[in-house]
C-alpha positions as CSV (number, residue, x, y, z in Angstrom):
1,X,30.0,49.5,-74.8
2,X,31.6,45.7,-75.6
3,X,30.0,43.0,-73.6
4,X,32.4,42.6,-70.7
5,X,33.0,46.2,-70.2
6,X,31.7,47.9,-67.1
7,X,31.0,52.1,-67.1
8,X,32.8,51.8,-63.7
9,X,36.3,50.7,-64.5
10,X,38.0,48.3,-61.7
11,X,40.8,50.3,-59.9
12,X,43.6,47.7,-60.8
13,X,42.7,47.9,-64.4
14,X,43.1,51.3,-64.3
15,X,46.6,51.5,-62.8
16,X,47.4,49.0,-65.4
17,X,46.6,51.6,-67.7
18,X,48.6,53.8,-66.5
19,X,51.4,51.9,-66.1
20,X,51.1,50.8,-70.0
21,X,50.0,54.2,-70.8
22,X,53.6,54.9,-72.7
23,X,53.5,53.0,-76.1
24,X,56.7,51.8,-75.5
25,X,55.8,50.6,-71.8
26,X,55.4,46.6,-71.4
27,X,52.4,45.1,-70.8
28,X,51.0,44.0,-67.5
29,X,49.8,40.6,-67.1
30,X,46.8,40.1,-65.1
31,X,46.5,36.7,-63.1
32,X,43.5,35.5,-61.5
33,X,44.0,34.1,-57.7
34,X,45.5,30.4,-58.2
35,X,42.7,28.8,-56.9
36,X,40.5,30.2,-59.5
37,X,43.0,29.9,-61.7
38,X,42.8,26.0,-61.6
39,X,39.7,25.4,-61.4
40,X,38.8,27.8,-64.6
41,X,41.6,25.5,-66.5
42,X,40.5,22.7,-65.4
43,X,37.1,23.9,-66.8
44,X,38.3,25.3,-70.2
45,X,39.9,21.7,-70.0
46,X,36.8,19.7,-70.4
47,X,34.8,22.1,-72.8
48,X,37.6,22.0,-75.1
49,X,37.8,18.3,-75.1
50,X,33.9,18.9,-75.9
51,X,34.3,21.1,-78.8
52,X,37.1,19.0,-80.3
53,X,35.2,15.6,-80.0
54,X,32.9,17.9,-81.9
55,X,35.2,18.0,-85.1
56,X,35.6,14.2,-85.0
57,X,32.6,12.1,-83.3
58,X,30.1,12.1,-86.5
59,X,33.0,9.9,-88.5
60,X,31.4,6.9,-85.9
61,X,28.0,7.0,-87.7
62,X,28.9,8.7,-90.7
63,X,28.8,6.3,-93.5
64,X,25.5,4.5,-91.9
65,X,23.5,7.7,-92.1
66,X,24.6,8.6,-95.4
67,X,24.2,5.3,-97.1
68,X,20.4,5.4,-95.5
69,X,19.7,8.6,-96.5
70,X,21.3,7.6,-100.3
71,X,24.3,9.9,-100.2
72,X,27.7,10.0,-102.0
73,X,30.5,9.8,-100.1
74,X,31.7,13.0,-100.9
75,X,27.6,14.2,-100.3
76,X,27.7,13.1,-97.1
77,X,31.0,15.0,-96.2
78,X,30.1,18.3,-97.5
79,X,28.3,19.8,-94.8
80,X,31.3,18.9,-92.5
81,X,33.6,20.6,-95.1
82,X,31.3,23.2,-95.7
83,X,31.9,23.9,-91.5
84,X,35.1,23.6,-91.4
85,X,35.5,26.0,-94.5
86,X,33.8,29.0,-92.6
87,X,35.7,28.0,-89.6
88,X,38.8,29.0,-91.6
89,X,37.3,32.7,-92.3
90,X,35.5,33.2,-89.0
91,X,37.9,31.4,-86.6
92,X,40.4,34.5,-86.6
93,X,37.5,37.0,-86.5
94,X,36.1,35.8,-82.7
95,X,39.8,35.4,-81.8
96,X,40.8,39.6,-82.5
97,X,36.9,40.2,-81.2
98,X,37.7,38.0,-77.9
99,X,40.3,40.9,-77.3
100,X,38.0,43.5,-77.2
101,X,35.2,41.9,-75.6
102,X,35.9,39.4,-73.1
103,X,37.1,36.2,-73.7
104,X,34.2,34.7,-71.7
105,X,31.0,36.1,-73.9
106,X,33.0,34.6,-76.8
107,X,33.5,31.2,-75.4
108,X,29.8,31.2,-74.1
109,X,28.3,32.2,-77.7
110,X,30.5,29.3,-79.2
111,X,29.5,26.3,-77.0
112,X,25.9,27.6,-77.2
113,X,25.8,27.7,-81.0
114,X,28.2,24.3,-80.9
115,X,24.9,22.6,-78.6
116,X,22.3,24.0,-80.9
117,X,24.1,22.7,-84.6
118,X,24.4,19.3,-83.2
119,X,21.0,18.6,-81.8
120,X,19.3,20.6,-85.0
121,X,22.0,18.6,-87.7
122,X,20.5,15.1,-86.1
123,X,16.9,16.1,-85.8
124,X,17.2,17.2,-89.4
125,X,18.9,13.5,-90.3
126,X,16.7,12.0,-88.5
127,X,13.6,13.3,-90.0
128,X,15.6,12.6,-93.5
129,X,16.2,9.0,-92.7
130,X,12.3,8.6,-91.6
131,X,11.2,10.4,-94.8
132,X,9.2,13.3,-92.7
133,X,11.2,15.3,-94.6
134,X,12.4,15.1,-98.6
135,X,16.3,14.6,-98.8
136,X,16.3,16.9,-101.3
137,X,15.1,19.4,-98.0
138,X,16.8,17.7,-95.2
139,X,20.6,17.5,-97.3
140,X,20.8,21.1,-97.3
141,X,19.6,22.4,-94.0
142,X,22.0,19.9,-92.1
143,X,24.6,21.9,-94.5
144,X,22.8,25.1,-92.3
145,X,22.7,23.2,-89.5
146,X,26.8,22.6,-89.6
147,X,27.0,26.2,-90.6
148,X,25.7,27.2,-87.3
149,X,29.0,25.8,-85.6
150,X,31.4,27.0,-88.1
151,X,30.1,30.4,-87.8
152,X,30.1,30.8,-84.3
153,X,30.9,27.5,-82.3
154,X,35.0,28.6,-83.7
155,X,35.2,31.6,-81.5
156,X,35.5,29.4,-78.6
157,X,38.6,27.6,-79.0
158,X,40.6,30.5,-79.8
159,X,39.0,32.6,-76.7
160,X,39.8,30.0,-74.5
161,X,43.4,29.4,-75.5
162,X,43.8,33.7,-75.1
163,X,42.0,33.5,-71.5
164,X,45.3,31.0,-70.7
165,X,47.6,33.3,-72.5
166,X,46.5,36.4,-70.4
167,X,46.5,34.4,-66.9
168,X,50.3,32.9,-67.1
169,X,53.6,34.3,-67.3
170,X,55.7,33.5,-70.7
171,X,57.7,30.6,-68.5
172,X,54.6,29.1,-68.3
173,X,53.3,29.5,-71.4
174,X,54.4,26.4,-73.2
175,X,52.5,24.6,-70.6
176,X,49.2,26.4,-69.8
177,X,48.3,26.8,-73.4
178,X,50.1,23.6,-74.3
179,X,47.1,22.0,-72.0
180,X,44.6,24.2,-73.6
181,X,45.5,23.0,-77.1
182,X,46.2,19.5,-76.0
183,X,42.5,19.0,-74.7
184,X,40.6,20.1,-78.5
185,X,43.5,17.5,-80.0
186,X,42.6,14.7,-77.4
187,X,38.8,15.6,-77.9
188,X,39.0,15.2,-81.7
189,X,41.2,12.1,-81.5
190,X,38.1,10.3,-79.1
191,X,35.2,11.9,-80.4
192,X,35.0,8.7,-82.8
193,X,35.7,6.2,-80.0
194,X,32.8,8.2,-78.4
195,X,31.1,8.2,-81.4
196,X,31.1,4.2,-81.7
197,X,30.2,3.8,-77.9
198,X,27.2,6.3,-78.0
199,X,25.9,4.9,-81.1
200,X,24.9,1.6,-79.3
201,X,22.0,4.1,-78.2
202,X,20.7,5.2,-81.4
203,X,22.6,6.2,-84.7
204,X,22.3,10.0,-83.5
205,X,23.0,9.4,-79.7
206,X,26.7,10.4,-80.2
207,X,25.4,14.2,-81.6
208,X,22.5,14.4,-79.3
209,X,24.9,13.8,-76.2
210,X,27.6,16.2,-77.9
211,X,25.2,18.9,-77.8
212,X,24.5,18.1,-73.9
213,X,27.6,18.4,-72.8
214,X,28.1,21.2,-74.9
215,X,25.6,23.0,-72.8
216,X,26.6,21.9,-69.6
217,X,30.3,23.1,-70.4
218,X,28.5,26.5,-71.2
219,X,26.3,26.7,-67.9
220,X,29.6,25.7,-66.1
221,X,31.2,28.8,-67.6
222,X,28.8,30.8,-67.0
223,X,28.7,30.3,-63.6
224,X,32.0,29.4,-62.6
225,X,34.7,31.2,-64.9
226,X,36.0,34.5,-63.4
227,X,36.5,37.5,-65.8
228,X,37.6,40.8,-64.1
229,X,39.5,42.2,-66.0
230,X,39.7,43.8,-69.8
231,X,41.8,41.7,-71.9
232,X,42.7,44.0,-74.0
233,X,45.1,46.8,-71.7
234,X,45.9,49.3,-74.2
235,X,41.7,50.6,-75.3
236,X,43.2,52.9,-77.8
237,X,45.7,50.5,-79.7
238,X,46.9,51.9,-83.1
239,X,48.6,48.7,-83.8
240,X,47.5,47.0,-86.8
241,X,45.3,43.8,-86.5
242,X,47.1,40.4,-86.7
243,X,47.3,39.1,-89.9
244,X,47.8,35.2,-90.8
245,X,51.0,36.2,-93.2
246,X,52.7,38.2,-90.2
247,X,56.5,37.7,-90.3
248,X,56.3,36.6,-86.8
249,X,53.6,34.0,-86.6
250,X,53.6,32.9,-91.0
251,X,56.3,29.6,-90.6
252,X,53.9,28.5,-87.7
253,X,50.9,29.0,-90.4
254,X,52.3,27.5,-92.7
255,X,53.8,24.7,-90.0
256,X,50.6,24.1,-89.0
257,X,48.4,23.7,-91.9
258,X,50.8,21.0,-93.0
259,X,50.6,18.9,-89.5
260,X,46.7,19.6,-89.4
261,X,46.4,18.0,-92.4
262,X,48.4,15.0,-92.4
263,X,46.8,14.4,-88.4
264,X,43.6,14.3,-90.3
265,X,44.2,11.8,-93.1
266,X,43.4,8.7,-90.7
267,X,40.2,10.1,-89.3
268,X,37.8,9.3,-92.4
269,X,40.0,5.9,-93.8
270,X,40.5,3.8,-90.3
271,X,37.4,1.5,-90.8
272,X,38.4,1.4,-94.5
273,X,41.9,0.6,-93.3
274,X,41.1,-2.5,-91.1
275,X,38.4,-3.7,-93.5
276,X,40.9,-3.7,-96.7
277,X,43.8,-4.9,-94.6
278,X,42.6,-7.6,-92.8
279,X,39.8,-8.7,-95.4
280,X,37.0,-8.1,-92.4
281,X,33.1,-8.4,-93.1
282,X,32.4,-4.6,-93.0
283,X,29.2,-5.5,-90.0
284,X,32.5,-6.1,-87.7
285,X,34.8,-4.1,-88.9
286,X,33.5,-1.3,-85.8
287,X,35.1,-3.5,-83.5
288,X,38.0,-3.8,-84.9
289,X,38.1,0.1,-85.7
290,X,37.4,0.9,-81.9
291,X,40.3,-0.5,-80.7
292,X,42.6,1.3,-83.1
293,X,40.7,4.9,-82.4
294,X,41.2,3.4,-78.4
295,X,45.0,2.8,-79.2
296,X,45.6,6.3,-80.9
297,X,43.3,8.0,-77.9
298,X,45.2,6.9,-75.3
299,X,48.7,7.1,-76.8
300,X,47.7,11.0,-77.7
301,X,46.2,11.5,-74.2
302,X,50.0,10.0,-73.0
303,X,51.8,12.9,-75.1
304,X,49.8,15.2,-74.6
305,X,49.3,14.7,-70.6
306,X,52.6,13.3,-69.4
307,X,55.2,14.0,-72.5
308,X,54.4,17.7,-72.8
309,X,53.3,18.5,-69.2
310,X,55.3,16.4,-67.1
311,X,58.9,16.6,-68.7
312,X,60.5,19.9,-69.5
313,X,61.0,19.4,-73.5
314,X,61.5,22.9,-75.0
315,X,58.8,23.8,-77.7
316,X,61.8,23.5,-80.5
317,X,62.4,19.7,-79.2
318,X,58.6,18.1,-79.4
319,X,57.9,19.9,-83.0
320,X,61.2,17.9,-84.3
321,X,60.4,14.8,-82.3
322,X,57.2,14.7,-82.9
323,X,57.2,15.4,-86.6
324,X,59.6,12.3,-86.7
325,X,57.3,10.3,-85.2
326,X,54.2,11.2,-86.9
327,X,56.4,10.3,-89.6
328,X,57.0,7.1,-88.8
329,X,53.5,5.7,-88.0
330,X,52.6,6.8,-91.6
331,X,55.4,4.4,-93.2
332,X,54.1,1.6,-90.9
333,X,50.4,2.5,-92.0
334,X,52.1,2.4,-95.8
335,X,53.5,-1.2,-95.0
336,X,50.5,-2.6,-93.6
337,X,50.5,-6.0,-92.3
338,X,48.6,-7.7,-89.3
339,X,45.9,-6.7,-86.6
340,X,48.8,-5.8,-84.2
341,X,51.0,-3.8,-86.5
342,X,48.4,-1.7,-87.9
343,X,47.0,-0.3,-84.0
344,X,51.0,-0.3,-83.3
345,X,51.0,2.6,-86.3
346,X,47.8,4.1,-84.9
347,X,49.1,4.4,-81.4
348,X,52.6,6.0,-82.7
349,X,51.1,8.4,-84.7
350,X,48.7,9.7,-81.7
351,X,52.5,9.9,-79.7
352,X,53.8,12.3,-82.5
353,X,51.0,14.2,-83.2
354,X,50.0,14.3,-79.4
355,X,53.7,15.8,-79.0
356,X,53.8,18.4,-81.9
357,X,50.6,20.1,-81.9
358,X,50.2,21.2,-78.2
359,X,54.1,22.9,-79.5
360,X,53.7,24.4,-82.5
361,X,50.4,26.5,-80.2
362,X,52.4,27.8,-77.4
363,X,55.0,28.6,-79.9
364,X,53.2,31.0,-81.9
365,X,51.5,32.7,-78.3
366,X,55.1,33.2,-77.4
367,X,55.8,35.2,-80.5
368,X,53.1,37.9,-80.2
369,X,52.0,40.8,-77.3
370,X,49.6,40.3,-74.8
371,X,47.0,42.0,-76.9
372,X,46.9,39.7,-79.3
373,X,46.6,36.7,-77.7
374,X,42.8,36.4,-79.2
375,X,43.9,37.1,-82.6
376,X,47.0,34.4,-82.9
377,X,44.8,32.0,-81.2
378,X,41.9,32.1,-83.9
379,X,44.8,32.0,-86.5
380,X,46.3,28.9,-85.4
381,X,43.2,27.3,-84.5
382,X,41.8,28.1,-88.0
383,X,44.6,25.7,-89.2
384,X,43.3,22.8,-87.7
385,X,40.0,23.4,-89.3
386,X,42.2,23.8,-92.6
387,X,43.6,20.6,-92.0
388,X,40.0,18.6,-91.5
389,X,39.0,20.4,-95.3
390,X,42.4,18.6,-96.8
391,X,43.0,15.5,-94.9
392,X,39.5,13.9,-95.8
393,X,39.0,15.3,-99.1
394,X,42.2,14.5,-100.8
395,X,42.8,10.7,-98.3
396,X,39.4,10.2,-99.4
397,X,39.9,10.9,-103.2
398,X,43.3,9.2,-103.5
399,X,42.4,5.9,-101.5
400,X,39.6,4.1,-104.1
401,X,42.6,3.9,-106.6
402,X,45.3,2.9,-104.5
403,X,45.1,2.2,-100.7
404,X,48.5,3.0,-99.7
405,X,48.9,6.4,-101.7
406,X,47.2,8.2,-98.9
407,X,49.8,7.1,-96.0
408,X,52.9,7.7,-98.4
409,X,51.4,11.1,-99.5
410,X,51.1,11.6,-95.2
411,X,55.0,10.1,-95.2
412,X,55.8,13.2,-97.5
413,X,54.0,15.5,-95.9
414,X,56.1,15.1,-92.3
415,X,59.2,14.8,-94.1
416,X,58.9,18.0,-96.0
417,X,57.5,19.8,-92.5
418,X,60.1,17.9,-90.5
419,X,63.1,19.8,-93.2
420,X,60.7,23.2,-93.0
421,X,61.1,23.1,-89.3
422,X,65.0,22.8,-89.6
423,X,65.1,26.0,-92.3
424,X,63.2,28.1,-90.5
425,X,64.5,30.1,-88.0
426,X,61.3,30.9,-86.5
427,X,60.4,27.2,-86.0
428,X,63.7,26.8,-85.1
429,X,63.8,28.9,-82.0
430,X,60.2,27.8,-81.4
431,X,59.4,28.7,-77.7
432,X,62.1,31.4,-77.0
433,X,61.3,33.2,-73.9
434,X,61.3,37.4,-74.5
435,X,61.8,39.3,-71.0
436,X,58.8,38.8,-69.1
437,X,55.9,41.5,-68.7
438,X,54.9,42.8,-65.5
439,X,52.3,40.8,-63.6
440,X,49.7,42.6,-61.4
441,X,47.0,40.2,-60.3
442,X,43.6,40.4,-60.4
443,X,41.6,41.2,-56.9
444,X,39.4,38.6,-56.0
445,X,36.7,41.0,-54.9
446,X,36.7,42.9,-58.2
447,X,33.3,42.3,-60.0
448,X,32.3,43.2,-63.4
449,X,29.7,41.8,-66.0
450,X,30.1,38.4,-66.9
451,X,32.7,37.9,-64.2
C-alpha cells in the first residue's frame, strides 16, 4: 500500500470513483474546506519561498568560501551544477510518484532532505576551510552533500504545485498555482539578499539558517496540512505517464527552458557587474550588490504579488509582456552606465521575469487532467533547474572575455522566446479554460494517514 493510502477508503472518495468509474467520465475535483484551504496555501507559500531561496542563497558567500578553500571558479560551482543536473532527471519522477502517493509524504521527504544537504554541505566547508578535513576529501562529499537535495529535496516543489492544482477549479487555476510558482521564483530571487544579511553571522550562517527553516516548514506540514483524499481518482489508470515531449505540454518545455535560463544569467555575475561597471574595490562591492539583489527582489515580489494576483491579465498576456520586459532590462544591463541605471535594469528584469514565470506554470496545469497534476508539475519545475545548469555556466564562461556578451546573448534569448511565443499556438492560447470538472469537496471529518 502507497504512503497516504488507508485499507478503509473514505466514503466521498469512493463515490468519486464511481462517478469517474466510465473512462470517458470527467474528473471530480476535490476541495478542502476554505479555511483549510488558506491556511495550507498560505503554508506551501512560505516553504516554497524556503526551497527556492535554497537554489539561490549560497551565490552570497560563494566566491569567499571557494577562494579559501583554493577552488576554481568553475570548482566551486560544480556541486551546485551537479544538483541541479539530478534535479532535472529526478524532478519529474516525485512529481508522477506525488500522484500515487500523496502529495504531502512527497513534500515532507523533500524539505527534510533540503534541511539535511544544507547543514551537512556547510559542516563539510567548514571543516575544509579549517583543514580538519583534506580538500581533496571535503570537495567531493559537499558534491554528495548537494546531491542529497537534488535527489530528493525536487519532489517538493512539484508536489506542492499538484496539491494547488487538485484543490481549485480551472478558473482559478492561473492564480492558485500562479502563487505557488511565484513563491519558489521570489525565494530564489532573495535567497542572495538573504545570503548577504545572514552572512554577517558567519560565512555559513546563510545555509545553516536555510536548513532551519527548512525544517520548520516540514514540522509545519506535518502538522498543519490536511490530506484526505487520493490524488490520484482513477487507481487503475491505463493512461500513459506524462512525458516532457507531450504535444500538449512540449512549447511550454521548451518555453520554459529558455526563460529559466536567461532569469538565471544575473544570479552568479551581479557582484561582477557592479565591480567592473563602477570600478568598485571588490571588499565593498557587497554593498553595492545588495541593493541591486534588494531592487530585483522587491520588483519580482511586486509582479508576482500584485501584477499576477491582483489584476486579471490572462496567462497569454503576462508570457508576451513579460518576455518584453525581461527583454528590455537585458539591453539596459548591455548598455551599462551609472549606479542608478544599472539597479534600474535589475529591478525591470525582476518585473518581467516576476510576470512570465508564475504564467507559463499555470499554463501548462491547464493543459493536462487532474491526474497528472504531479507529473506536469515536476516537468516544468525541472526546467528551472535546467535553467540554473545554463545560465551560470555559459554567463560565467562568456563574461572573462567580454563583459557585455553575456546580457546581449540574454537580449537574444527573450527575443527568440518572445517570436516562439507568437508561432506557437499552444503558447498562444496559454491559459484557455476547458469545461470545468465536477467538484465534490472534501469532508472535514474525513481522516486518513498523513492527513
Amino acid at each position: 500500500m502507497a504512503p497516504g493510502e488507508s485499507s478503509a477508503e473514505p466514503a466521498e472518495a469512493r463515490a468519486g470513483e464511481n462517478i469517474v468509474g466510465g473512462s470517458d467520465a470527467a474528473p471530480v475535483l476535490y476541495l478542502t474546506p476554505p479555511d483549510e484551504r488558506n491556511r495550507a496555501f498560505a503554508i506551501l507559500f512560505l516553504s516554497l519561498m524556503c526551497l527556492g531561496a535554497g537554489q539561490s542563497v549560497m551565490f552570497a558567500v560563494l566566491p569567499s568560501f571557494a577562494r579559501q578553500l583554493g577552488l576554481s571558479e568553475f570548482e566551486a560551482s560544480l556541486p551546485f551544477v551537479a544538483s541541479a543536473t539530478i534535479w532535472v532527471f529526478s524532478s519529474g519522477f516525485w512529481g508522477e510518484l506525488s500522484d500515487r502517493w500523496g502529495r504531502k509524504p512527497v513534500m515532507l521527504l523533500g524539505l527534510v532532505a533540503f534541511g539535511i544537504s544544507f547543514a551537512s554541505f556547510a559542516a563539510i566547508a567548514n571543516l575544509g576551510i579549517d583543514r580538519v578535513l583534506p580538500v581533496m576529501v571535503a570537495y567531493p562529499l559537499m558534491i554528495a552533500a548537494r546531491a542529497i537535495y537534488g535527489i530528493f529535496g525536487s519532489g517538493t516543489s512539484p508536489a506542492a504545485q499538484a496539491y494547488v492544482a487538485d484543490r481549485t477549479t480551472r478558473a482559478e487555476r492561473m492564480q492558485g498555482v500562479a502563487a505557488i510558482g511565484a513563491a519558489f521564483g521570489i525565494g530564489t530571487t532573495v535567497g542572495p539578499l538573504f545570503g548577504s544579511w545572514l552572512s554577517a553571522f558567519g560565512l555559513f550562517a546563510p545555509f545553516y539558517a536555510t536548513a532551519v527553516a527548512a525544517l520548520g516548514s516540514a514540522a509545519a506540514i506535518f502538522l498543519f496540512l490536511p490530506e484526505r483524499t487520493r490524488p490520484r481518482l482513477r487507481l487503475e489508470s491505463h493512461r500513459a505517464r506524462l512525458k516532457w515531449y507531450d504535444s500538449r505540454i512540449l512549447p511550454f518545455v521548451i518555453f520554459a527552458t529558455g526563460i529559466s535560463t536567461a532569469g538565471a544569467i544575473p544570479v552568479p555575475l551581479m557582484g561582477y557587474l557592479f565591480i567592473d561597471s563602477l570600478h568598485l574595490d571588490p571588499a565593498l562591492a557587497n554593498q553595492y550588490t545588495g541593493i541591486g539583489i534588494l531592487a530585483m527582489a522587491l520588483a519580482t515580489l511586486f509582479a508576482q504579488l500584485v501584477i499576477v494576483q491582483r489584476f486579471n491579465i490572462s496567462a497569454r498576456a503576462l508570457i508576451h509582456w513579460g518576455t518584453l520586459i525581461g527583454l528590455a532590462s537585458f539591453v539596459m544591463l548591455a548598455v551599462g552606465g551609472p549606479f542608478g541605471s544599472l539597479v534600474s535594469a535589475l529591478a525591470i528584469s525582476g518585473v518581467g521575469f516576476g510576470m512570465v514565470r508564475p504564467s507559463y506554470t499555470a499554463a501548462a496545469s491547464l493543459t493536462v487532467d487532474a491526474e497528472e497534476q504531479g507529473a506536469v508539475a515536476g516537468i516544468i519545475s525541472a526546467t528551472s533547474a535546467a535553467g540554473f545548469i545554463f545560465g551560470p555556466m555559459v554567463a560565467t564562461a562568456l563574461y572573462p572575455h567580454m563583459h557585455e556578451v553575456p546580457w546581449i546573448w540574454g537580449a537574444v534569448t527573450m527575443a527568440g522566446l518572445y517570436v516562439y511565443a507568437l508561432v506557437s499556438p499552444q503558447l498562444r492560447n496559454a491559459g484557455a479554460l476547458a469545461p470545468e470538472s465536477g467538484v465534490v469537496e472534501e469532508s472535514a471529518s474525513t481522516q486518513v494517514p498523513n492527513a
